[in-house]
N, C-alpha and C positions, 0 to 999 in steps of 0.2 A: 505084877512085875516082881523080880526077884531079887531079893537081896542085894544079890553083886550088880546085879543093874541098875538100882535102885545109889548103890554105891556110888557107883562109875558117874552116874549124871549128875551128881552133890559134886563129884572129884573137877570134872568139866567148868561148872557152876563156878563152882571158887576159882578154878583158874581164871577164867572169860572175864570174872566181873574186876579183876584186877585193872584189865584196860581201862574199864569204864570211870575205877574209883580216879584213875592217875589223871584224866580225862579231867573229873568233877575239882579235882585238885584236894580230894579228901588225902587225910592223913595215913600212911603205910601202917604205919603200928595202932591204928583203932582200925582200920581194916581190919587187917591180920587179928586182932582179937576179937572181932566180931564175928568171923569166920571160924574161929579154933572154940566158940561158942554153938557152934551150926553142926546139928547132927543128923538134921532130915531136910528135904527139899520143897517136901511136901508137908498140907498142913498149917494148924497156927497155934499148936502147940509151943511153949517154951521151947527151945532148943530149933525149931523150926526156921528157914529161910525166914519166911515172910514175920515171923515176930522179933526176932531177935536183930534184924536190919528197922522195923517200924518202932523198937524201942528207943534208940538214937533219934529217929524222926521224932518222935514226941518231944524227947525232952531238945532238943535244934529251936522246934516250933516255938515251947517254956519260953525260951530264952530270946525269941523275936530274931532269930537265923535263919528267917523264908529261903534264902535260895540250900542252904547246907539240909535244911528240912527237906524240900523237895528233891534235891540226890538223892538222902537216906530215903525216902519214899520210892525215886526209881528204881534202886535198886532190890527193895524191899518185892517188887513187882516183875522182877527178872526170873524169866525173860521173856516173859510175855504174860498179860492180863486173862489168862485163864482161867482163873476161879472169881466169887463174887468178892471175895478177902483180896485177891491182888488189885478186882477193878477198884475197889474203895481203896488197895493204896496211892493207884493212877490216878482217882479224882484226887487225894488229898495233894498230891505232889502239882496237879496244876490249880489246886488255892491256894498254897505254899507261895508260888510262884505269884499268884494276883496278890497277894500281900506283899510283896516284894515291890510290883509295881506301885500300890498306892503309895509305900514307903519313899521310894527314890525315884519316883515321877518320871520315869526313863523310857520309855515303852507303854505298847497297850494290848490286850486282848482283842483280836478281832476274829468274827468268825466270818466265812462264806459256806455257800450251797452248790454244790461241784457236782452234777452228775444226778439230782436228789439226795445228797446225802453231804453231812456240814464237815466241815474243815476250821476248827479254830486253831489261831495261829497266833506268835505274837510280834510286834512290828515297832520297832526303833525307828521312827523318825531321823532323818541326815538335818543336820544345821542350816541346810538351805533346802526348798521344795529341789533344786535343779541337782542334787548330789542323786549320782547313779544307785542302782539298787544291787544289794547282794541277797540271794535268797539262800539260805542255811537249812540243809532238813537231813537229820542223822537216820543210823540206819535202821535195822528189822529189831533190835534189843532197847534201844535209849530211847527214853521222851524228850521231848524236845527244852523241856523245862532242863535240860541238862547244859544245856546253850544260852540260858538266861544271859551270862555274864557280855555276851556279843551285842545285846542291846545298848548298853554304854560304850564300847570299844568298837562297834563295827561305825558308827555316826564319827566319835572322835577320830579315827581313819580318815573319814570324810564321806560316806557312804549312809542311805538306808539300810536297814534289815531287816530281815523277813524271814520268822522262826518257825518251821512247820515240823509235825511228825510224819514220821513214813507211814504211806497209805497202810491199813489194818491197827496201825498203834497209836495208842493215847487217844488222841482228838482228832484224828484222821479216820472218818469211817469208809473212805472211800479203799475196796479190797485192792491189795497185792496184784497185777496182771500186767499185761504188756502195754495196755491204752493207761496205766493208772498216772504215769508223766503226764499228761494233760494236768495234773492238778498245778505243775509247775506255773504253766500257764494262767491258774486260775487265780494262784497265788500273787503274781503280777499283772491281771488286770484287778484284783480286788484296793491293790498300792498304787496301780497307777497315778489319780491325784495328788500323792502324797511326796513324790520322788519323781529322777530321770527312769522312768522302769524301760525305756528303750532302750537302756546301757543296764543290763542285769549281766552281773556273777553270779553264777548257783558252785556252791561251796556244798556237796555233798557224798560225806562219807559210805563207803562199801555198796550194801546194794541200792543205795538213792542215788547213791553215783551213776549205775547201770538206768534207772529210769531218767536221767538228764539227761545224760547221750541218747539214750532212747527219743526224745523230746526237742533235743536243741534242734533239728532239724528243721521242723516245723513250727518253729517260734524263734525268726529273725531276730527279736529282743534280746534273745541268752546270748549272749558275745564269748564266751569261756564258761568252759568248767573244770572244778577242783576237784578230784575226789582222791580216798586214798582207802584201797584193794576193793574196786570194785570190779565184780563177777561181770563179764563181757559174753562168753560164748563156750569155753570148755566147761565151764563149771558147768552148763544147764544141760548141757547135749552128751556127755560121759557119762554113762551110769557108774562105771567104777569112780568116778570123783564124788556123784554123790551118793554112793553108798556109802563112802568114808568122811562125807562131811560130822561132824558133830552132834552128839544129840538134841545140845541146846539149840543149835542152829536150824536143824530139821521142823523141832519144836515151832520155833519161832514162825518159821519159813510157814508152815502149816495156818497157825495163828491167821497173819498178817494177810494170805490167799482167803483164808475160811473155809480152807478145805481138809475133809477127810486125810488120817495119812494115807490109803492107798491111792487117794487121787492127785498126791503132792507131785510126784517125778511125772508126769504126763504134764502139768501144768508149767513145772520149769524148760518141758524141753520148748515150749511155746516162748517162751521170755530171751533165747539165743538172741543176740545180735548175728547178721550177718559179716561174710569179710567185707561185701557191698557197702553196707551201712558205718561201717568202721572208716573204711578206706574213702569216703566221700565226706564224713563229718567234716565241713570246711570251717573250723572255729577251734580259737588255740584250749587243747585240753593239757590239764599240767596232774600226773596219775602218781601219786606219794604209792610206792609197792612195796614187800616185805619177801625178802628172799627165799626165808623159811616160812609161807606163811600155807598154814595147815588147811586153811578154806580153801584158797584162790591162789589156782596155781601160775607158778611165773611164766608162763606158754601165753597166758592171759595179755597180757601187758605189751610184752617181748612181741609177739605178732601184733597186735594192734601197732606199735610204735615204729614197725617196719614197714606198715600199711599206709602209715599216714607221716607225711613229714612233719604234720602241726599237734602231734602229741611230744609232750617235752615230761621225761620220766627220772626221778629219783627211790633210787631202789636200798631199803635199809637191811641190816644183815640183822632180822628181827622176824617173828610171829605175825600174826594177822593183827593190823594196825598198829604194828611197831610200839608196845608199849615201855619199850628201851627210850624212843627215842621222839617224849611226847612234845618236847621245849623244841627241838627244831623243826618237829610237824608244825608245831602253832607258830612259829619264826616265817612260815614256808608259807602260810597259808594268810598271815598277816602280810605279807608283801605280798603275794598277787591281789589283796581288797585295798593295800596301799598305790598300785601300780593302775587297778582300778580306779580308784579317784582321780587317776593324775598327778600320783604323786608316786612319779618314778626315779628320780633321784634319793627320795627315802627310803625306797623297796630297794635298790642296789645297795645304799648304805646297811640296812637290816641286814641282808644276802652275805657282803664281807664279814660282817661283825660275825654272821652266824658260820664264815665258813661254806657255804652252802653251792654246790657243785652239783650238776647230774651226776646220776651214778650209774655205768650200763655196764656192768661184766661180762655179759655176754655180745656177743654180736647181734643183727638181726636173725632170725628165722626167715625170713623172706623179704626178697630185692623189693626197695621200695619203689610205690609206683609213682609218677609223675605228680605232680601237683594238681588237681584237676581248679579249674576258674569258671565263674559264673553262675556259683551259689552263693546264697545270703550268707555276711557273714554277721 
C-alpha cells in the first residue's frame, strides 16, 4: 500500500469513528486528543490505532469503568477484528462489559448455537416476564458492548432487551449473507421464556437494519423495525455506489462476509432487496436518514417510503448516521421502545418536548401502491 493510501484510510478512520465516540457518549476533546496522537492505522506500535485507543482502555479498566473500558476497546478494534492484537481487543471489550454486569446486576451473557456456529448476546430482563421484547443489534463497525447502557434503560421503558452483534463481529460467528436475518429470529426464540418475544422491536442500525426487513417477514413476532441508514437495494446493485463507498466500509463489509475483496461486490449484489419485498413489508418501519449521507444514498429511503405507506421516515441534514444529531436520534428511538410497551402517551409527550416531526423534502419517486391486507403483522 502506499503512502497516500495508507493516508487517506487513517483520514477515513478518524472521521467515522467520531460517530461512534458521540454514540458511546465519550468525551470530544479526549477523542480529539487521542486521535491527533494516531499516526498509523496499522500495527501496535506507539503512535498506532490499536495502542494508543487500548492505552485509555487499560487505564478506564484501573479505575473499575467496565463499560468506558469496553468503548475504548471497541474502538481500539476499528473497524474490524482483523489482526490477532485487534481480536484480543474485541475479547477484552466483552470482559470489560461481564464486569459491568457482575457490578450492577442488570443483564446477563447468554450465548446460543445458530446455524453450528455460537451467538453470544447480552439480555436485560423487563420488570415483568409479560414486558414485550426489543432486540438491538448495531452495525458492520460497533460491538455490541457499545449498547451495554440499554440494558438498564430498555426494562425501565418497560420492555426486555436483547443485545447482539452483527453477523461476522465480535460474538456473532454467524457470516454476513442474505439468510444471516435468521439470527434475528434465533435471538428471540433463545428469550422466549424470559419476556412477551411475540411483541418484539428490533432497533437496528444501518446494515442490521437491512437484515431485519430482510427477516420480519418470515417472523410474525417482529411487529416494527427501527433502523437508521440502512442499505436497502441501490447501495448493493450500483457498481458506481460501491465503488465510492469508503474504505473503511468496504474493509468491514469484507470482514463480516469473510470474503476475499475481489469476491465482495458479487456477494453484495446477492443482498438487494427487491421493490416486491419492500412494497409488501406489512409492519410499521420508522427509517431515521441523513441527507448527505456518503454511504446510502437518499433514492434508498425515498423509494421505499413511496413503496410502502407503513414506512414513516425522518431525514436529518447530516452524514451517514447523523452524528449532528445523536440526542434526537436517541429521543426518536426511546419513544418508539416507549410506544412499545404501551406507553404511548409518554412517547407523544418525548416527541413534543423533542420537537420531533417527519421530515420529507422531497416528494415521492414513485406513486404509492395500495395497501396490500392479509399478511402477518
Amino acid at each position: 500500500m502506499t503512502d497516500s493510501a495508507a493516508a487517506l484510510r487513517l483520514a477515513e478512520a478518524k472521521s467515522f469513528v467520531g460517530l461512534h465516540a458521540r454514540h458511546m457518549g465519550l468525551r470530544t476533546r479526549r477523542v480529539q486528543d487521542t486521535l491527533r496522537r494516531i499516526t498509523a492505522l496499522d500495527g501496535e506500535q506507539p503512535g498506532s490505532w490499536l495502542a494508543e485507543w487500548t492505552r485509555p482502555a487499560e487505564e478506564q479498566l484501573r479505575r473499575g469503568h467496565h463499560q468506558a473500558a469496553a468503548d475504548h476497546y471497541n474502538l481500539a478494534r476499528f473497524p474490524c477484528a482483523d489482526t490477532a492484537a485487534k481480536r484480543r481487543a474485541e475479547q477484552l471489550a466483552a470482559q470489560s462489559m461481564l464486569g459491568l454486569l457482575r457490578t450492577r446486576r442488570h443483564g446477563r451473557r447468554q450465548t446460543l448455537v445458530h446455524e453450528g456456529r455460537e451467538v453470544t448476546f447480552l439480555f436485560g430482563p423487563g420488570r415483568r416476564r409479560s414486558a414485550p421484547l426489543v432486540v438491538m443489534m448495531g452495525g458492520i463497525v460497533s460491538l455490541k458492548e457499545q449498547w451495554g447502557s440499554l440494558l438498564a434503560a430498555v426494562p425501565r421503558a418497560g420492555c426486555a432487551v436483547a443485545v447482539a452483534d452483527f453477523p461476522g463481529v465480535g460474538e456473532n460467528g454467524v457470516p454476513y449473507s442474505r439468510t444471516a436475518g435468521r439470527v434475528f429470529s434465533a435471538l428471540i426464540d433463545a428469550v422466549a421464556g424470559d419476556c412477551d418475544a411475540g411483541r418484539t422491536l428490533v432497533v437496528a442500525p444501518s446494515f442490521a437494519g437491512h437484515l431485519a426487513l430482510k427477516q420480519a417477514p418470515d417472523d410474525p413476532r417482529i411487529k416494527g423495525v427501527v433502523t437508521v441508514g440502512a442499505p436497502l437495494q441501490e447501495f448493493f446493485v450500483d457498481p458506481h455506489i460501491r465503488a465510492a463507498m469508503p474504505r473503511i466500509t468496504r474493509a468491514a463489509l469484507e470482514h463480516t462476509c469473510g470474503l476475499p475483496p475481489e469476491r465482495l461486490d458479487a456477494q453484495l449484489a446477492e443482498l438487494a432487496l427487491s421493490h416486491d419485498e419492500l412494497a409488501d413489508l406489512d409492519l410499521p418501519v420508522h427509517y431515521l436518514a441523513s441527507l448527505r449521507d456518503e454511504i446510502i444514498p437518499t433514492t434508498e429511503w425515498r423509494r421505499a417510503a413511496a413503496l410502502n405507506p407503513r414506512w414513516r421516515v425522518h431525514a436529518f441534514d447530516d452524514v451517514h448516521g447523523s452524528p449532528r444529531h445523536v440526542t434526537r436520534i436517541r429521543a426518536m428511538i426511546l419513544g418508539d421502545i416507549l410506544a412499545h410497551a404501551g406507553r404511548r402517551h409518554t412517547a407523544r409527550t418525548l416527541g413534543t418536548l423533542q420537537a420531533i416531526r417527519p421530515l420529507h423534502a422531497v416528494g415521492p419517486l414513485i406513486r404509492p401502491r395500495p395497501a396490500r391486507t392479509g399478511h402477518a403483522s
